[in-house]
N, C-alpha and C positions, 0 to 999 in steps of 0.2 A: 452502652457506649455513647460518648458525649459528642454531638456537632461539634467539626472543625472552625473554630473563627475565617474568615474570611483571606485574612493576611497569612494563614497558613496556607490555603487554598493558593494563594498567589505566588508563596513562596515556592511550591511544587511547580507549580504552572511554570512558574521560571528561574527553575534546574532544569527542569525539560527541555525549553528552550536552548537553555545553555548549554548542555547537550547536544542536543541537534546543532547546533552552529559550531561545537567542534567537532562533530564529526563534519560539517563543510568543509571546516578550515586544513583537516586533518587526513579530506578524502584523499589523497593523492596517493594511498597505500592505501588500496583497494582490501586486501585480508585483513588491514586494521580497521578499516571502517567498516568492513560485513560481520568482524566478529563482536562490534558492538551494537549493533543495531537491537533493535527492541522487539524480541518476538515474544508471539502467545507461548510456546510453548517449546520443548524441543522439537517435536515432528515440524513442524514451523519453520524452524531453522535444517533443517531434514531437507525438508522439501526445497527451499529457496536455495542451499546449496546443490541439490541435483535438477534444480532448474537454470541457473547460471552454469551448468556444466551445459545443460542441452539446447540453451540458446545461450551461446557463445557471443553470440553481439554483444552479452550486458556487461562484457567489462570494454567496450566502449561506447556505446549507447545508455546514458542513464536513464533515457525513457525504457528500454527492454528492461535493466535493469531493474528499477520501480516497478513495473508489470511483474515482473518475476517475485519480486518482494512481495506482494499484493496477490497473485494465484499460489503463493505459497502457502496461503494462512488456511490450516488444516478446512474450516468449514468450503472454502473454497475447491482446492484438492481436491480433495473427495468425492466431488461432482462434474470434475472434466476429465478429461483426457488428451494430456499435453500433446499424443502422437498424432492427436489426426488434426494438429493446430500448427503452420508454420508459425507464426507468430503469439505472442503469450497474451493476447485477446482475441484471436479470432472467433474463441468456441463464445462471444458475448452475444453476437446478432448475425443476422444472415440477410439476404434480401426482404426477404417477408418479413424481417421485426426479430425480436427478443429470441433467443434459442430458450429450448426448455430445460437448460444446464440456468443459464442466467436467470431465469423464474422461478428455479425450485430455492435459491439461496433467502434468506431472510433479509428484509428490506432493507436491513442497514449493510449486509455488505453488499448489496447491489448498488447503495448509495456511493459506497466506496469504489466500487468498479468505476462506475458512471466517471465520478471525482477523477480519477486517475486516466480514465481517455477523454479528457478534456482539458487535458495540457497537451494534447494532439488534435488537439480543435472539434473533438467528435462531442456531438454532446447528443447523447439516445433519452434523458428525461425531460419533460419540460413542466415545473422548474428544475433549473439544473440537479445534476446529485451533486456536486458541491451544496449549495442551497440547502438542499433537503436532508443533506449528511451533518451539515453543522448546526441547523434546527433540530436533530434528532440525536445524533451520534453521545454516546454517553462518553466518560473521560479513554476508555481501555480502548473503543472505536476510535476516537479522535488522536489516541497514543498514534495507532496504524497509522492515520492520513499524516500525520506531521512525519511521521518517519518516514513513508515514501515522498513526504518533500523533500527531506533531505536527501535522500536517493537520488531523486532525478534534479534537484540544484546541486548536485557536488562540485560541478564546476563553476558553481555562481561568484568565487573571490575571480 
């Protein structure tokens, strides 16, 4: 299999874009823009639709929203338990530091955790996981983080 030229590269990179910025433009029909969203896999989409059932704030909160989008991605799932969570980061840290849900996931989606509660000013890595997610995060990672921006900017027009 032959390397992609560069300009191919760029021209993915922005359809994706282009994408995300209509699902912005086009949020305002909340089942049309969940049913495009970019997930890993169907349990993915599984999950994120019976998480926006059980925190019912995320079809008006785009931050619960995003967070829902984001503990839905199966490696994530798997390792919480959304019951004993009022909200869809609580199971990340506790008084003492990191919970041992949030240490057992593999560094890049703790990067992306991080990333996504610091659009709520919390930031648990230092350097940021923004930082250390975009220095690391390979394309299928970075797919993730750009989709929960568009998530939690849908009301950004």
């Amino acid at each position: 299999m032959g390397k992609r030229k560069t300009y191919e590269k760029y021209e993915q990179i922005n359809s994706m874009f282009d994408a995300l910025e209509q699902q912005i433009v086009e949020s305002g029909d909340l089942s049309h823009l969940r049913n495009h969203l970019y997930y890993v896999n169907h349990q993915h989409r599984e999950n994120y639709e019976a998480l926006i059932l059980y925190y019912s704030q995320a079809n008006s909160d785009p931050i619960i929203d995003g967070a829902c989008y984001v503990i839905a991605i199966p490696e994530i799932f798997n390792v919480i338990n959304i019951f004993d969570n009022p909200l869809p980061f609580s199971w990340v840290y506790t008084e003492t530091g990191l919970t041992e849900e949030m240490k057992s996931l593999s560094v890049h989606f703790q990067y992306l955790v991080a990333a996504a509660l610091e659009t709520s000013q919390i930031q648990i890595f230092t350097p940021s996981g923004y930082t250390m997610g975009i220095t690391h995060w390979n394309i299928h990672q970075l797919r993730l983080f750009w989709q929960y921006t568009a998530i939690v900017r849908r009301e950004a027009l």
